[in-house]
N, C-alpha and C positions, 0 to 999 in steps of 0.2 A: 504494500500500500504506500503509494508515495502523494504528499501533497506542496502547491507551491503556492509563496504571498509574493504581491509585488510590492512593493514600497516604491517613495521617491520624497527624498526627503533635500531640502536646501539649506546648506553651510555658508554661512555668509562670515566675510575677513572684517572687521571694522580698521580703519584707516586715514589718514590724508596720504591721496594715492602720489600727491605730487612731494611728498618726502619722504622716501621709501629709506630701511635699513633705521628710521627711529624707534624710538621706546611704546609710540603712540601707534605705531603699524605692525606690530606686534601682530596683531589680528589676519593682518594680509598674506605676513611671511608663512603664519603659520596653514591657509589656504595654499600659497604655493606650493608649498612640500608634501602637500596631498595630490595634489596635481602631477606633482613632481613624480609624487610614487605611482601614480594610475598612470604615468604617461600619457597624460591628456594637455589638448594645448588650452590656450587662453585665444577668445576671441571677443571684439565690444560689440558689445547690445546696446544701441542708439537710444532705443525704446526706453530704456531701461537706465542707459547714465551708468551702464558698467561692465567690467569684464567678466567674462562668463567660463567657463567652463565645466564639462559634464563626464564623471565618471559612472561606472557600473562595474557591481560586483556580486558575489551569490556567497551567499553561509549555507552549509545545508548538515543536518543533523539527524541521528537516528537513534528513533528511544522509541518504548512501548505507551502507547495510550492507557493512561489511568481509566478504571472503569470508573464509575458513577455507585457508592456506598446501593451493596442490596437493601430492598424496602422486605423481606422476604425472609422468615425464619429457615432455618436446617429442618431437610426434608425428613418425617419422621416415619419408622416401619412398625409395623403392629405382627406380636408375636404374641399368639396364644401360648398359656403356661399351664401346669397345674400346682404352680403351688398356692392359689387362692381355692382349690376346690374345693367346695362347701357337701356335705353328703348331710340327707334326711330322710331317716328311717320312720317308717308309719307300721302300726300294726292294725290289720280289721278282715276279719275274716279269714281270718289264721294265713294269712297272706304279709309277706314282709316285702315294703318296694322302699327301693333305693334309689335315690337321682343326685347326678352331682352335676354342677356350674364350671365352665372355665373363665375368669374374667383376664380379659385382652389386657395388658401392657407395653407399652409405647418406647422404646430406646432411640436415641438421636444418632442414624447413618451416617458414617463416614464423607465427610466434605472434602474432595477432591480438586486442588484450586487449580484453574483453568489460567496459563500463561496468555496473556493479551497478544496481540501479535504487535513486530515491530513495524515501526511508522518512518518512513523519510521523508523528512520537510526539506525544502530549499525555500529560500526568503530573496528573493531578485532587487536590489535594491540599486535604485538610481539616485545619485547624490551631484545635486547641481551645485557649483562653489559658484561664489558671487562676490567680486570686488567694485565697491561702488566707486566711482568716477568722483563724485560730488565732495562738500567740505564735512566732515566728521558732524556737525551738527544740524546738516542737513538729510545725509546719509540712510533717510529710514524711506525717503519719498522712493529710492531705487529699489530697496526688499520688499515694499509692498508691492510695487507693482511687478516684480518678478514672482512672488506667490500668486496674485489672481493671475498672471497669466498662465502658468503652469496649474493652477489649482492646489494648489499645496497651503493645506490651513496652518494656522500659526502654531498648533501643536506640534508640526512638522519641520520647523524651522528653529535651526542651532547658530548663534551669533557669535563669533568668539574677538572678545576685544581685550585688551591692556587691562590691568589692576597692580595699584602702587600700594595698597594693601598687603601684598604676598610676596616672598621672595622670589627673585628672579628663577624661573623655570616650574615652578609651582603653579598646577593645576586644579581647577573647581568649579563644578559644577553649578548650575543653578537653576530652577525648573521654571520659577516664573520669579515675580516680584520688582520691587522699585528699582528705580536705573544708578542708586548708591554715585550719586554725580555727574556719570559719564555721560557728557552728550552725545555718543552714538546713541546709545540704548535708550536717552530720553529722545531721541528722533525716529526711532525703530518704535518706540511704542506709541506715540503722536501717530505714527503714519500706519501701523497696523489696526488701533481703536483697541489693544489690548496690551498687555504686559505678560501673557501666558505663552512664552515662547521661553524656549531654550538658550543657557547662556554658557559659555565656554570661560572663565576668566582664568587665562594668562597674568602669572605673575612678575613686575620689571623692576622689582627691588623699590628702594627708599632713595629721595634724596639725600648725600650726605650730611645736611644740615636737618635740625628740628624745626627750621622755619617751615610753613606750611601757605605760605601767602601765595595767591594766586599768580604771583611772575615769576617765584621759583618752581613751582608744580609746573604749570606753562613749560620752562623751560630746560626742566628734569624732563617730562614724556617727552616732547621735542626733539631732546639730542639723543646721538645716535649712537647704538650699542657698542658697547665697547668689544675689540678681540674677544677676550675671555667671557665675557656674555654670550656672544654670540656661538659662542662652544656649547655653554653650557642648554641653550636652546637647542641646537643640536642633538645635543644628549637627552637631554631629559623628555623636550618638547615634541618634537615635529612627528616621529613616527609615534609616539606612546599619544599622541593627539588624536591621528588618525582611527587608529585601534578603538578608544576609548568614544570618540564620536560613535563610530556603528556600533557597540556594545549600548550606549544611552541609546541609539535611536532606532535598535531592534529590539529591546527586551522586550516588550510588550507581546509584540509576533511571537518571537519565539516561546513566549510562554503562552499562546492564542492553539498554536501549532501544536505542542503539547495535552492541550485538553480538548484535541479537536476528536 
């Protein structure tokens, strides 16, 4: 028995496309290297205010279908006995009669458990990468209108932008909720009408000072990764990104597939 899902799910890089290799593009590189690994190219979408690209890939798995708990007791056998037999002797008429009963008792038959047969699922999954053209805090007018054209709801779409929160190459999830700053995410949720979309946050370390004022934040994400940064992105980030995207954006299927 084999069955198959399709999916098609869109990763969007958050970015200013026109200073590429910063702290703030973080989002973008880390869409490249996806790309990089599908070997898939980059082409612009006018429509759209960005660059596009389209991978495809298949998961496929093989496990036994859980049955559905029985509603149905163990089926029972009836074995007459004698050792309830009751005897009643009468005297009349110089005659003696004798009658005896067997009453029936019920033992629980051996339950024989039936192996499920194996099932193989394949999970067909189309993952469109999107780098928006536009400036960071306009950047959400491009993702919406790449999901209605594709048709892809916002539960289907994973954003992965910068976070000065987390040390560099530090990764985390986020299923939905407020845009904690960023103005990609507060222009992703403006322009999508929801906040329940997927979020990747990449971590770009601290600035070296405790100032927090908006010209040195500005100009911490701004500048551009240092050598040993960009290693450690390397390492840590770009293929363990990959992976970890289709794992968040298949579980549901594959556990759909399982109790199917």
């Amino acid at each position: 028995m084999a069955t198959t899902i399709r999916k098609h799910i869109l990763v969007v890089g958050l970015g200013n496309y026109t200073h590429p290799g910063t702290r703030h593009n973080v989002g973008m590189m880390v869409v490249d290297s996806i790309a990089q690994r599908f070997n898939v190219p980059w082409s612009e979408k006018s429509s759209w205010k960005a660059e596009v690209a389209t991978a495809h890939t298949s998961i496929t798995t093989r496990h036994r279908v859980t049955p559905p708990p029985s509603t149905s007791g163990a089926k029972k056998s009836v074995h007459p006995t004698t050792a309830d037999t009751v005897s009643d002797t009468t005297t009349g008429g110089g005659m003696e009669a004798s009658t005896s009963t067997s009453t029936p008792t019920t033992t629980a038959a051996p339950v024989v458990k039936k192996k499920e047969p194996w099932v193989t699922s394949t999970l067909e999954l189309t993952i469109t990468l999107l780098k928006p053209l536009q400036l960071m805090n306009v950047s959400g007018t491009s993702v919406s209108k790449a999901a209605k054209d594709l048709g892809i709801p916002a539960s289907d779409i994973l954003v992965i932008h910068d976070d000065m929160e987390r040390d560099i190459g530090k990764l985390s999830f986020k299923s939905e909720g407020s845009a904690n700053g960023h103005n990609g995410i507060k222009s992703c949720v403006k322009a999508l009408g929801t906040a329940h979309f997927r979020r990747l946050r990449v971590g770009i370390g601290r600035p070296p000072v405790s100032d927090r004022s908006p010209k040195v934040v500005a100009g911490f994400v701004m500048g551009r990764f240092k050598p040993l940064e960009v290693e450690k992105l390397e390492e840590l980030v770009y293929h363990k990104a990959g992976d970890e995207i289709i794992r968040v954006s298949t579980a549901e299927e594959k556990t759909k597939t399982k109790k199917a």
